[in-house]
KESE-314640 format. One line per 4 residues: number of its first residue (from 1); for each residue x, y, z of C-alpha. Coordinates in steps of 0.1 Angstrom, whole numbers, padded with zeros to 4 digits. Layout:
N
NUM) X,Y,Z ~ ...
END
This chain:
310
1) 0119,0114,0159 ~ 0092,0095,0138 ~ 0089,0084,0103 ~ 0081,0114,0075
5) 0052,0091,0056 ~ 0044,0111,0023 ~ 0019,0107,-0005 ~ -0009,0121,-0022
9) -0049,0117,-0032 ~ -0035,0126,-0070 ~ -0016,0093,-0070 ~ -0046,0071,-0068
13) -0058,0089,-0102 ~ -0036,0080,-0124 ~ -0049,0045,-0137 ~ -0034,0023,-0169
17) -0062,0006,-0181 ~ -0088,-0023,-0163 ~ -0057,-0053,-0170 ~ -0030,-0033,-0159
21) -0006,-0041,-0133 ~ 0000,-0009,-0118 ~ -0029,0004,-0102 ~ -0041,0025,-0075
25) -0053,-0005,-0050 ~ -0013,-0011,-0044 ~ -0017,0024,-0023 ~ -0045,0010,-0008
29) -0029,-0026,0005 ~ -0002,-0005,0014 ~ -0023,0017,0036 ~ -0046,-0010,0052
33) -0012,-0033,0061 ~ 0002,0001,0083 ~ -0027,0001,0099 ~ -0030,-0034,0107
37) 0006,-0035,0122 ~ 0002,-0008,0145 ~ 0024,0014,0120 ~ -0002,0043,0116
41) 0011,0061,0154 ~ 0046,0061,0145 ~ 0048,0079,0114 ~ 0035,0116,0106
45) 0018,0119,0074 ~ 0023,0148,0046 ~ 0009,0158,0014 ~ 0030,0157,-0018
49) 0040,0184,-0036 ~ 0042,0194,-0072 ~ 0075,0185,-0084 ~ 0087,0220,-0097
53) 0102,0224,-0138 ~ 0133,0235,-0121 ~ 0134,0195,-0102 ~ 0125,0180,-0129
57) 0152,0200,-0155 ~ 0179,0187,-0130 ~ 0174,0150,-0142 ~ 0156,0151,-0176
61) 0160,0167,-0204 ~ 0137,0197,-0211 ~ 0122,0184,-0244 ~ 0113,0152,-0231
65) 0091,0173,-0199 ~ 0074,0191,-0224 ~ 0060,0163,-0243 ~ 0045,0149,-0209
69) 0028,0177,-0200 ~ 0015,0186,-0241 ~ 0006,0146,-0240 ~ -0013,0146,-0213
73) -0050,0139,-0219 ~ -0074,0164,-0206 ~ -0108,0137,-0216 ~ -0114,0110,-0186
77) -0118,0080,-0211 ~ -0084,0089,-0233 ~ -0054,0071,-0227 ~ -0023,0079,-0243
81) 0007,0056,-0241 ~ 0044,0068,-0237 ~ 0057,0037,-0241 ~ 0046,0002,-0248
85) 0035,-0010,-0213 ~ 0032,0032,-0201 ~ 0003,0051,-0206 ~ -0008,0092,-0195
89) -0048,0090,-0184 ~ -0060,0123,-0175 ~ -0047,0119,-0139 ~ -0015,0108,-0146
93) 0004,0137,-0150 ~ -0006,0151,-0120 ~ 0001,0117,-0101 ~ 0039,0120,-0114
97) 0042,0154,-0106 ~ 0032,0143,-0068 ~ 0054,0115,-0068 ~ 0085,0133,-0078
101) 0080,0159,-0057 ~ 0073,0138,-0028 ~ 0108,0130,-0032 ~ 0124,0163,-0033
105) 0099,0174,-0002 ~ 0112,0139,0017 ~ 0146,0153,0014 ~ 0138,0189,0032
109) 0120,0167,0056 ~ 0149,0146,0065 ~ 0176,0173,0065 ~ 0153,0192,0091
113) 0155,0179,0124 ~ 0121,0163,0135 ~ 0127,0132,0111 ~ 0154,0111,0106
117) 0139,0090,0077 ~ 0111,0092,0053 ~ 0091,0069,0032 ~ 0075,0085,0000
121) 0040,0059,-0006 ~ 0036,0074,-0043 ~ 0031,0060,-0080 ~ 0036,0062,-0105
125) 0070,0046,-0096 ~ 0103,0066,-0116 ~ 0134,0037,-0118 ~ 0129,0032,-0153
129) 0126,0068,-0166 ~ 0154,0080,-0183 ~ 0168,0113,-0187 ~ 0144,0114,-0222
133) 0126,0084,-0220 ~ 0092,0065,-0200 ~ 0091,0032,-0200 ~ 0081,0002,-0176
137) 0053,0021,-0160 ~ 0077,0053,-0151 ~ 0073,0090,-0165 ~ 0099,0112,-0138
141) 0127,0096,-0123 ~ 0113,0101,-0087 ~ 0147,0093,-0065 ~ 0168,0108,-0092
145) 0151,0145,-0085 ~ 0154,0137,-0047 ~ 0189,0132,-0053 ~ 0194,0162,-0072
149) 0174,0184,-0052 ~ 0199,0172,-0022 ~ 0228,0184,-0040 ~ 0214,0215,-0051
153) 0194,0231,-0020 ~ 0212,0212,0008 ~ 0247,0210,-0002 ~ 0246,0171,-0003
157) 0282,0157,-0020 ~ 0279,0122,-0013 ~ 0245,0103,-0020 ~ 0238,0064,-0021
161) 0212,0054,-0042 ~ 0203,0018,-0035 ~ 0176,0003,-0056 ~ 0165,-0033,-0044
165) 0136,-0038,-0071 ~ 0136,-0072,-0093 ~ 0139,-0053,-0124 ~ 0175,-0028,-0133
169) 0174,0006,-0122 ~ 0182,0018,-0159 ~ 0169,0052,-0156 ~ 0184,0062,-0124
173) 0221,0048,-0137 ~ 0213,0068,-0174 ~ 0213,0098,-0153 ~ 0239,0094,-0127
177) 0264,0072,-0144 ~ 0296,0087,-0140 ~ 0288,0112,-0116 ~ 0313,0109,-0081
181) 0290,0126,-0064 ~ 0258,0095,-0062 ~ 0273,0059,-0056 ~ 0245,0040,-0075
185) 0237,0001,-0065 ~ 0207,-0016,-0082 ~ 0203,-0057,-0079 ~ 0178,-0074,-0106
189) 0170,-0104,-0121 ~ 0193,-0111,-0156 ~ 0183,-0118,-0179 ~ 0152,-0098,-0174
193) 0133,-0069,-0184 ~ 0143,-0041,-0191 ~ 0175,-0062,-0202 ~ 0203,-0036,-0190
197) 0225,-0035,-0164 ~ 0250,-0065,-0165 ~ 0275,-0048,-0183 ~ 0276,-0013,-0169
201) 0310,0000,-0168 ~ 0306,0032,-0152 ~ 0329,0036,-0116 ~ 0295,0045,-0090
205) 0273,0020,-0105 ~ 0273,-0013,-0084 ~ 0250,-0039,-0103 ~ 0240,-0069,-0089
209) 0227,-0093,-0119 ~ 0210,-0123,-0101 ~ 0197,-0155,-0117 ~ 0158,-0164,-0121
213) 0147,-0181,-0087 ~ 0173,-0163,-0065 ~ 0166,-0164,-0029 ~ 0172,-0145,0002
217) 0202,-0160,0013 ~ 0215,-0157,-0024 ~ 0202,-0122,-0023 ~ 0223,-0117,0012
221) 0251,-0130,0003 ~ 0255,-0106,-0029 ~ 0247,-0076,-0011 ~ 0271,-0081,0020
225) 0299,-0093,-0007 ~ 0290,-0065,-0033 ~ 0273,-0035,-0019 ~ 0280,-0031,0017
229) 0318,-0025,0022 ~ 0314,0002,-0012 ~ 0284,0020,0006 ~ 0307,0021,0034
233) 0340,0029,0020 ~ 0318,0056,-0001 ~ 0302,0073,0035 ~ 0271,0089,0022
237) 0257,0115,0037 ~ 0221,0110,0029 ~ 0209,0074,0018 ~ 0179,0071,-0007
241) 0160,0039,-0018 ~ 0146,0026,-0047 ~ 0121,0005,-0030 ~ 0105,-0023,-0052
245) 0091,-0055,-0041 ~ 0083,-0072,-0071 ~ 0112,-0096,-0061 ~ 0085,-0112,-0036
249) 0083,-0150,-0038 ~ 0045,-0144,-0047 ~ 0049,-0114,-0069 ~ 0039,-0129,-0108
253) 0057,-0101,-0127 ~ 0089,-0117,-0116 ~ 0108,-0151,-0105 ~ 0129,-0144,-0073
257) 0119,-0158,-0041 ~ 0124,-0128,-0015 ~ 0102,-0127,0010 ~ 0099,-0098,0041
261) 0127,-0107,0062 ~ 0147,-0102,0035 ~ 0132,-0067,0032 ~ 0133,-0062,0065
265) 0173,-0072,0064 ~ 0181,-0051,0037 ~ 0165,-0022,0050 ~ 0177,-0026,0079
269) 0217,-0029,0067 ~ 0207,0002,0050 ~ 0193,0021,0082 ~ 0226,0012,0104
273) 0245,0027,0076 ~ 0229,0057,0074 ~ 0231,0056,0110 ~ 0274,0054,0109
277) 0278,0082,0079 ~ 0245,0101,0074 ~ 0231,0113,0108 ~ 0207,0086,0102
281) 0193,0109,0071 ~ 0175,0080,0047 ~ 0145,0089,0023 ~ 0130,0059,0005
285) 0107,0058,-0030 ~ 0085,0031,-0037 ~ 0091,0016,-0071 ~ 0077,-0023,-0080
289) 0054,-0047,-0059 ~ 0019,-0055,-0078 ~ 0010,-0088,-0056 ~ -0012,-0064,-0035
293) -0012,-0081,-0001 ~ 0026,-0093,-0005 ~ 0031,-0056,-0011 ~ 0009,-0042,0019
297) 0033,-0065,0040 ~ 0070,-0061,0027 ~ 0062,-0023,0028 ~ 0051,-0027,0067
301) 0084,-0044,0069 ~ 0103,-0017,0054 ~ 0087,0012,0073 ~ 0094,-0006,0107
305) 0131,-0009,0100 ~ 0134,0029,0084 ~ 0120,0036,0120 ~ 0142,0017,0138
309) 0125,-0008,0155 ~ 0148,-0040,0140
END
């Protein structure tokens, strides 16, 4: 079975400005690294969908989805920001839509049986959007509806989300905090933006605080001490990713020092334990990474070990 590689046109409209971080050439260096590893034959590509009210409903509150879509600029040279660093142009909606539906759609895709994994290439990325609230670049929390979607349509009771980007997942753990069914781990530079995280007190949240300048083996050495005997003890039966790679050693928005064979190692950990529990069932969401060819590469990385190929 091959890798489910999803993402849309629409996600290459949605644009933040000319000095913006987040822009549609990361989907690009993504696309041009696949094909210069050799990835492009070993994964079968699909269209987004629409993320549907109903998806969305599941994880945000209905208020909050209705000023998106009446904020929404319908002019091509309007920009209207959400937040301070999170701005709606007239493709963004449209864009978010795609990339948290990709998520739900990854999900029917991996609980079928011609894939085993599935890697959504979609932005705008969702970590930081809260059950009422965009911020840091993020309008729907794009793993969070997979996650739901799961547990509604496919029965799912047990669901790790693990979430690997340099800055806290906030928005995923304001939504699932508390909630048995989703055993939540996030690692992050603290102190850092968006300056949550080290105190969470909530049972399935798992945060891993880490220090300016951490490195891989710092970075392993939390993970195999804090994350892997929970995500085992827990036995999920479907593993989804919050896929950032801002932690790169070359990435500016961020001071770790990662490089890809530590994303290659942790996706790996997380294949073989999706392998024990899940029937090898693991969708992942791509979040951070704005050093473009950095990006192209840690993502090639990633893809070959959701494959199986480490």
């Amino acid at each position: 079975m091959n890798l489910a590689y999803i993402s849309h046109e629409d996600c290459r409209l949605h644009q933040m400005g000319a000095h913006h971080v987040e822009v549609p050439e990361r989907l690009h260096a993504i696309s041009d690294r696949m094909i210069a590893a050799g990835l492009e034959m070993l994964v079968t590509h699909y269209d987004a969908p629409k993320a549907t009210r109903e998806q969305l409903l599941r994880v945000h509150d209905a208020g909050y989805v209705d000023m998106l879509f009446e904020a929404a600029p319908a002019a091509h040279d309007v920009l209207v920001w959400i937040d301070g660093d999170t701005a709606m142009n007239h493709g963004t909606l449209s864009a978010a839509l795609r990339a948290a539906g990709a998520a739900g759609y990854a999900v029917d895709l991996v609980m079928g049986e011609r894939h085993h994994a599935a890697f959504c290439a979609v932005r705008p990325p969702g970590h930081h959007a809260e059950r009422k609230a965009a911020m840091g670049f993020c309008f729907f929390n794009n793993v969070a509806v997979g996650a739901a979607h799961a547990m509604a349509e496919h029965g799912i009771e047990r669901i790790a989300i693990v979430d690997f980007d340099v800055h806290h997942g906030n928005g995923t753990e304001d939504i699932f905090a508390g909630d048995e069914r989703v055993l939540f781990c996030s690692s992050f530079q603290h102190p850092f933006y968006p300056g949550t995280g080290a105190d969470s007190k909530a049972p399935n949240v798992i945060n891993i605080p880490l220090p300016s300048r951490t490195d891989g083996t710092a970075f392993r050495n939390a993970v195999e001490a804090r994350w892997l005997p929970r995500l085992d003890a827990f036995a999920p039966q479907l593993v989804m990713i919050s896929a950032g790679f801002d932690g790169h050693a070359e990435d500016d928005m961020a001071h770790f020092n990662l490089r890809e064979p530590d994303y290659a190692w942790i996706t790996r950990q997380l294949h073989d334990l999706a392998e024990r529990h899940a029937g090898g069932r693991i969708v992942s969401c791509l979040e951070g990474g704005y050093s473009l060819s950095a990006l192209g590469r840690s993502v090639a990385v990633h893809v070959d070990e959701l494959i199986g190929h480490g």
